[in-house]
C-alpha positions in Angstrom: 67.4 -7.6 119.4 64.6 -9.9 118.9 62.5 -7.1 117.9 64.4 -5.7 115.7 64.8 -9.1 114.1 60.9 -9.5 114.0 61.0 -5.7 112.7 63.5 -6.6 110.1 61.5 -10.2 109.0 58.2 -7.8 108.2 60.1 -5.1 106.1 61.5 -8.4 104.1 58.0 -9.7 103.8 57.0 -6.2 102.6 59.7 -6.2 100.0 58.7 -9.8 98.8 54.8 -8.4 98.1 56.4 -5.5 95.4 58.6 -8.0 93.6 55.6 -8.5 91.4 56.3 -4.9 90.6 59.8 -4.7 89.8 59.3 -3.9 86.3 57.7 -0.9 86.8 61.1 1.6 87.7 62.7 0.2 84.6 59.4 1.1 82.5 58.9 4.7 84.1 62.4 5.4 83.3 61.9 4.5 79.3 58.7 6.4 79.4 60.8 9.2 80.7 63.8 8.7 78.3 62.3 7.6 75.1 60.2 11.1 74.2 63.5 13.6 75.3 65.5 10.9 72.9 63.2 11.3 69.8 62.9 15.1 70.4 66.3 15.2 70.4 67.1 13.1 67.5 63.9 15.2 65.1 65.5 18.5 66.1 68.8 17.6 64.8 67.5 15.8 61.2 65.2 18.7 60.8 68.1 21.3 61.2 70.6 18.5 59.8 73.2 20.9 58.1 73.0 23.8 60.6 73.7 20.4 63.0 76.7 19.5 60.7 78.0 22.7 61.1 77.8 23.3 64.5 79.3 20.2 65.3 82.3 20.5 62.5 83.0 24.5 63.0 85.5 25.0 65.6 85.5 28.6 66.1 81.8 28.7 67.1 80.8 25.3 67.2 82.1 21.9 68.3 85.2 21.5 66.5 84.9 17.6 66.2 86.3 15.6 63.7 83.7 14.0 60.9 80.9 16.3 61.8 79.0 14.8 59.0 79.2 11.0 60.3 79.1 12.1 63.7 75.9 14.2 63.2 74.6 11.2 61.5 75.4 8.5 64.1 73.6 11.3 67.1 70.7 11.1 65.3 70.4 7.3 64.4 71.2 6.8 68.0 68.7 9.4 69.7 65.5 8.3 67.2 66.0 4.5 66.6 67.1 4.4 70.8 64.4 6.4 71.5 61.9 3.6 70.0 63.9 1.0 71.1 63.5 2.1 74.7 59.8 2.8 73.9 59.0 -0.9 73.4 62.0 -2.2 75.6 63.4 -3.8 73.1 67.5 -4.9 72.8 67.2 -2.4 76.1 71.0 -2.9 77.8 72.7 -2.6 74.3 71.1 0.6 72.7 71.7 2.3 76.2 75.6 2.2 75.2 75.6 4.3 72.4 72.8 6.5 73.9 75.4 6.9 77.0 78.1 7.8 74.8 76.0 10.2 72.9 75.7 11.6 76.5 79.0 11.7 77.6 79.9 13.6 74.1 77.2 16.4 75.1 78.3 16.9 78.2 82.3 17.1 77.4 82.5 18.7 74.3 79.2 20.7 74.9 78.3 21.5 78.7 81.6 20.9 80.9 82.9 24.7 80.5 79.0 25.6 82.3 78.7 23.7 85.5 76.5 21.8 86.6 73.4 24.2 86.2 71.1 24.0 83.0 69.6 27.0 84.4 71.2 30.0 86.0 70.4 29.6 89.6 72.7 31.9 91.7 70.8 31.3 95.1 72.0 27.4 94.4 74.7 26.1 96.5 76.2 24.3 93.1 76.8 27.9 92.1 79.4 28.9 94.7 82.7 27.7 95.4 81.9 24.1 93.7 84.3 22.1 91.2 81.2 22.2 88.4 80.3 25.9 88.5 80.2 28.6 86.0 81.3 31.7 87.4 78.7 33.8 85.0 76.0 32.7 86.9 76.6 34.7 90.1 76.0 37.9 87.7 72.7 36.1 86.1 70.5 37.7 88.6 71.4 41.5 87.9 71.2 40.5 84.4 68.0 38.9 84.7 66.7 41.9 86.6 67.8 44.5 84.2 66.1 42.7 81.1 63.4 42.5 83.1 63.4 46.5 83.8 63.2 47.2 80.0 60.8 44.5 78.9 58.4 46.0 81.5 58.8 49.1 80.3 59.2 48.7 76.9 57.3 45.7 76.0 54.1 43.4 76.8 56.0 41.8 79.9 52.3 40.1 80.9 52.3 38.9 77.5 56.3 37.8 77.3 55.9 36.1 80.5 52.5 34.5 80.2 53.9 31.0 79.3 56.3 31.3 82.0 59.2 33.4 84.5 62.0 34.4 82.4 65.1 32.8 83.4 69.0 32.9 82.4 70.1 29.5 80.7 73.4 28.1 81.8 73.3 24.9 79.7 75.4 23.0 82.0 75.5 19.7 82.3 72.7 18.8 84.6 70.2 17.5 81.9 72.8 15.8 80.2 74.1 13.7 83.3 70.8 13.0 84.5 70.2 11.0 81.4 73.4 9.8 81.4 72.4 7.8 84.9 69.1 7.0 83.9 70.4 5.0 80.9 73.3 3.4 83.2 70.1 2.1 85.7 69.0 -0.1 82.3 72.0 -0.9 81.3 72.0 -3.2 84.6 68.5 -3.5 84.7 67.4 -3.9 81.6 63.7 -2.9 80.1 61.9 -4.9 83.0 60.0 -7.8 83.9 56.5 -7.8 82.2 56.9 -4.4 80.4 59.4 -4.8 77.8 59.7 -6.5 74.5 63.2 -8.0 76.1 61.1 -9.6 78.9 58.4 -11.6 76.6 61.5 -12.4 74.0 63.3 -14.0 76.5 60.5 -16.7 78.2 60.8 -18.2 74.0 64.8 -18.7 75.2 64.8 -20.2 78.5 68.8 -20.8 78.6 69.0 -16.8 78.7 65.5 -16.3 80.7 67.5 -14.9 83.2 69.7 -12.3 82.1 67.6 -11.0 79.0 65.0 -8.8 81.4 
């Protein structure tokens, strides 16, 4: 016992020694959010009516009610977060509307697919699970017979020079994924020494504290 007490006093001291670092997780993850945001957010201003459409149509699109203010707020939300997040500025609030933006994809978008973006029949989320889409156990004959006729009827080096082929599934993995990533900040905020938030909040020292 008093070894593993002695055990358990070092891995503390460890821990002590990377609280200097603690801002780093919360930094990686904007770095990691803040370019898929504005990527996001440019596609869907630069194809703003086909977005509008897509989102309002409800035979092949979306269905949802005030495409046009909808379409509007995804996009405000995905470039102006996406900056935000950048800087680490006003972190925990912007993550809400980015997280709702998320919940909306994957709902109204990527529920009816599964959890897979990318068809992946050899994956155990593709058999038998609550989030599968049962198309995907036939993505690998598919697969194989488009790659049959590409090879012999087009430049298959060529085609797949900037990568495999692959079947997209366009469930909700992506989607979710960001979904947590942007719950993490909401609790942590942008992080100590690497945000905006951080340096704003040593000027208020009543909310020192809580605004990291």
């Amino acid at each position: 016992m008093e070894l593993l007490k002695r055990g358990y006093w070092q891995y503390q001291q460890w821990i002590e020694k990377l609280s200097s670092l603690n801002g780093l997780p919360a930094l990686l993850l904007r770095l990691y959010l803040a370019p898929v945001l504005l990527q996001a957010g440019w596609n869907k201003y630069q194809h703003f009516s086909d977005t509008v459409d897509w989102f309002g149509n409800a035979e092949w699109g979306l269905g949802l009610p005030l495409p046009l203010l909808l379409t509007s707020l995804a996009i405000a939300a995905e470039l102006i977060g996406g900056v935000m997040l950048l800087f680490g500025f006003l972190t925990r609030l912007i993550t809400i509307p980015l997280m709702v933006t998320m919940l909306v994809a994957i709902f109204s978008v990527h529920w009816p697919n599964g959890w897979l973006a990318i068809a992946d029949a050899s994956s155990w989320l593709a058999d038998g699970t609550i989030l599968t889409n049962a198309n995907i156990q036939a993505a690998p004959e598919k697969l194989a017979a488009a790659k049959a006729i590409l090879q012999e009827h087009g430049n298959y080096d060529w085609l797949t020079s900037s990568g495999n082929l692959v079947i997209l599934n366009n469930g909700i993995e992506f989607a979710a994924t960001y979904f947590v990533m942007l719950f993490v900040l909401f609790f942590s905020g942008g992080g100590r020494f690497v945000s905006l938030d951080y340096w704003f909040s040593l000027q208020m020292p009543q909310s020192s504290e809580t605004a990291k």
